[in-house]
N, C-alpha and C positions, 0 to 999 in steps of 0.2 A: 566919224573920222577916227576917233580912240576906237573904234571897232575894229576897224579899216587898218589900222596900226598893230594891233595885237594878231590880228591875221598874218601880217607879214610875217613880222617876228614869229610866229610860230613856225610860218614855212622856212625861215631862214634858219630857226634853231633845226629841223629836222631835217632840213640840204645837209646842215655843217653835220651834223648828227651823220648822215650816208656818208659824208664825206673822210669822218675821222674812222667810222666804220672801216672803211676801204680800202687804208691806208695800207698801200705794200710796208715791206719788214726791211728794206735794205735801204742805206744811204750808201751805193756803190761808187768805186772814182775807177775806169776802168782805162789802161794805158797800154797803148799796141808800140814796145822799142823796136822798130827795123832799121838801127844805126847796123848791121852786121852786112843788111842786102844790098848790093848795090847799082839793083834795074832804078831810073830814073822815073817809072810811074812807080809812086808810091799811091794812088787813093785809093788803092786796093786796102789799106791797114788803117785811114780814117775813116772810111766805110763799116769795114769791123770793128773799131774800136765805137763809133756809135750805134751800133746794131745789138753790140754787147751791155752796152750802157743803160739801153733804153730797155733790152731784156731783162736784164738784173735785175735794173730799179723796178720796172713798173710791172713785172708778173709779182702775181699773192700766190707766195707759196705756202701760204698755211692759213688754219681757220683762224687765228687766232685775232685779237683787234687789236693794234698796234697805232698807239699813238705818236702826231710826228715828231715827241721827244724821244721817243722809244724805238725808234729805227737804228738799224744796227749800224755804225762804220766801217767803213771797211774797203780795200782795195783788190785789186786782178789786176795785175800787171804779166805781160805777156813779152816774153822776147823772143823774137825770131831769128833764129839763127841760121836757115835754109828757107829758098824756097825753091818748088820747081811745078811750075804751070799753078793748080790749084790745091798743090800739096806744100806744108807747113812743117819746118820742125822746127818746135819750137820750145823753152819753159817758161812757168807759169808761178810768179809768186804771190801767197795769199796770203792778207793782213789785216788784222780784225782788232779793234780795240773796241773797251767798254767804257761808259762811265766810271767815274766814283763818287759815292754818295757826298752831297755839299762842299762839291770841286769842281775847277774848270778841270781837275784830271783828268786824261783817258787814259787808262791803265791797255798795255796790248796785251790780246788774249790767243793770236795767234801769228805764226810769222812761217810760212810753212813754203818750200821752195822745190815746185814738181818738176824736175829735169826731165821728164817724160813724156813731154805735151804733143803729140804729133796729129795733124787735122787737114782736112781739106774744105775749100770755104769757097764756093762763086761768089763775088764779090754782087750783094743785093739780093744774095736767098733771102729767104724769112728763117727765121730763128725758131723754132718750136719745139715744144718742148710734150712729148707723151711717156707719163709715168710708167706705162705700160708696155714700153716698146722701146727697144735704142735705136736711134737714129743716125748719130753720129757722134765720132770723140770730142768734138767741138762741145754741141750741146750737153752731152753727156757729164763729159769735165768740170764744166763750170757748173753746170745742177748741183752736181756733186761737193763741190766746193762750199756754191750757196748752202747745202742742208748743212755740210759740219759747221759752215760759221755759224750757224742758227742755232746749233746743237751746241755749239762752245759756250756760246752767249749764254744761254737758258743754263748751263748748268752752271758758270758763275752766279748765278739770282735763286738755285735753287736745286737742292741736293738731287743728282739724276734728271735735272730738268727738261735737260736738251733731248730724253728717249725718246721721244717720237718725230725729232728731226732727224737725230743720228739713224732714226730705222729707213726713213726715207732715205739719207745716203746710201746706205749697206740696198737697198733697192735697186738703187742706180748704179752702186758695182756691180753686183746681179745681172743686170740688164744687160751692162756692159762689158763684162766676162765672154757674152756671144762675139763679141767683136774681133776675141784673138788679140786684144792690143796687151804689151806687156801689162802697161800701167796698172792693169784691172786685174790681175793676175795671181793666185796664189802660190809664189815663187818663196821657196826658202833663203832667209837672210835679204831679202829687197825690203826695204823700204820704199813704200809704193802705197795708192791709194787703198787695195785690197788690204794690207797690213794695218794704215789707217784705222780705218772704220774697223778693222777686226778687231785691233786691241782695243781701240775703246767702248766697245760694246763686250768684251770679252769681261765676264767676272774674275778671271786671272789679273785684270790690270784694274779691277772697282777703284783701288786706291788713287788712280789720277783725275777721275769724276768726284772721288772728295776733295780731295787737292783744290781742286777748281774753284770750286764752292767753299771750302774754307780759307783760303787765303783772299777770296777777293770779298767774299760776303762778310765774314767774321773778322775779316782783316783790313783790308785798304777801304772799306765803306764804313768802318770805324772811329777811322785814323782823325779824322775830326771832333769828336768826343774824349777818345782814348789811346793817344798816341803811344803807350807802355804797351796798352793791352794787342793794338793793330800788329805794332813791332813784333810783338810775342806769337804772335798768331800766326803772319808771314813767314818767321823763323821756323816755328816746330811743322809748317806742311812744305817748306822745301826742304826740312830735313827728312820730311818726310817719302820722299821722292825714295831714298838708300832703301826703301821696302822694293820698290820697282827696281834694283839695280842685279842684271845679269839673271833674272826671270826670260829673258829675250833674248835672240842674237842682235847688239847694237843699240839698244835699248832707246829704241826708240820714239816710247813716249816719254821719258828725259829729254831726249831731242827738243821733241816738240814742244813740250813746254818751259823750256830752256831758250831754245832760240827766240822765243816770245818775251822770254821773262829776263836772264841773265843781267843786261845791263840795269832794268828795273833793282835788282834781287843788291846788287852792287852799290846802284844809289841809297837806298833804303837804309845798307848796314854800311855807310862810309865814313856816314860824319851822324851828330847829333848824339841821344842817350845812347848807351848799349844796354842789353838785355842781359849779359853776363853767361847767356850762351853761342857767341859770336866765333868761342873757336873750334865749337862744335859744327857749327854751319858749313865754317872754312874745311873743315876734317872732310864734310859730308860729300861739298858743292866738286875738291879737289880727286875724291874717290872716283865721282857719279862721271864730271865733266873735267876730265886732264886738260884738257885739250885748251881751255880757258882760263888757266891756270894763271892767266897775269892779270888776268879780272880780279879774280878773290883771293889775291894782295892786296886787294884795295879795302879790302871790306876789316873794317874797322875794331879791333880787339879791343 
């Protein structure tokens, strides 16, 4: 019987073993708003919105073992603002937060909002997805999507981490460039997916892949041991952003990790100790991003 038992256990430790092995990389929440359309059969958008959901989640897009603490969060929200037969215009906003080390925190790591999203979709395709091939802006989009959050993640935990997700994005621009779709396009002054993946693989912009990784690594995963040192560290890499400032038209990886970060950037510096470089911050945050200007008033001298 004690034989007979150890047997089990063994098969049950190396199921759970395949199992944790297996583990896709996404905890996606995926949301189709067609408050804008207004034909009366709507299951054409809860159809896609779990066709989406079940693709996200459950394809393994990397070698990598991901345990199910280690899965990433993160949303695709989709809004339609047209339809006509099995064509879509739509945008798509994408939202990714991380841990932080010994918190219920999720710090967000990306907030990114593509007014460009146009697709066409029979309602009960299959979803598939070939590295090698574009298929359509649907699939295409959201892959795309998938690899940068992947790429964002990995390089909050680890300097340049996310290279070989972000290459598989800049793939799927590639790919998607045959399509003719603006989106994918190398248009001067758009910000667009093409600009995306460009600048942050670009060595012209290395400074926002440090950025990444030292505010959230050396910083906010910290802030439970060293809330002087976390403080300090948050502070000097969104000052350090003013290196990226007017390298670009639009500067839009400011953007990007502004519209993710800004209200974090605000809470952090509003109340509590100060560092004594708080009106350096204001100097920097009020240069980079005018436009937010009633925020960081808030942030605390």
């Amino acid at each position: 019987m004690l034989f007979k038992n150890k047997i089990a256990f063994l098969f049950l430790a190396v199921l759970t073993s395949l199992t944790i092995s297996a583990q896709e990389e996404l905890n996606a929440i995926v949301t189709i708003n067609s408050d804008k359309i207004q034909s009366t059969n709507k299951q054409v958008y809860s159809t896609l919105e779990k066709a989406l959901s079940e693709f996200i989640n459950q394809t393994k897009w990397t070698n990598r073992k991901f345990l199910p603490q280690e899965k990433v969060n993160c949303a695709f929200t989709i809004i339609v603002n047209e339809q006509n037969g099995n064509s879509f215009n739509a945008s798509l906003q994408v939202q990714a937060t991380r841990p932080v080390y010994k918190s219920s925190y999720e710090t967000p790591i990306l907030n990114i909002n593509d007014t460009n999203f146009n697709f066409t979709y029979n309602e009960f395709q299959p979803l598939n997805f070939n590295p090698n091939l574009y298929t359509s802006n649907l699939i295409s989009t959201i892959v795309f999507y998938v690899y940068v959050v992947l790429g964002v993640d990995a390089d909050t935990f680890a300097l340049k981490g996310g290279e070989a997700f972000l290459k598989q994005a800049e793939n799927v621009m590639l790919q998607g460039q045959q399509s003719g779709e603006e989106g994918w396009q190398n248009s001067i002054g758009k910000q667009n997916r093409f600009a995306l993946i460009d600048n942050l693989l670009s060595s012209k912009f290395a400074t926002i892949r440090s950025i990444y990784y030292n505010y959230h690594r050396k910083g906010f995963d910290v802030f439970y041991t060293d809330e002087d040192k976390a403080k300090n560290q948050i502070l000097n890499n969104v000052i350090a952003l003013d290196k990226l400032h007017n390298i670009t038209i639009g500067n839009y990886m400011i953007r990007i990790f502004l519209d993710a970060k800004a209200d974090e950037i605000v809470n952090v510096f509003s109340g509590g100790k100060t560092t004594g470089s708080e009106e350096k911050l204001r100097e920097v945050l009020e240069k980079i991003a005018p436009t937010q200007s009633d925020k960081w008033k808030r942030i605390k001298l």
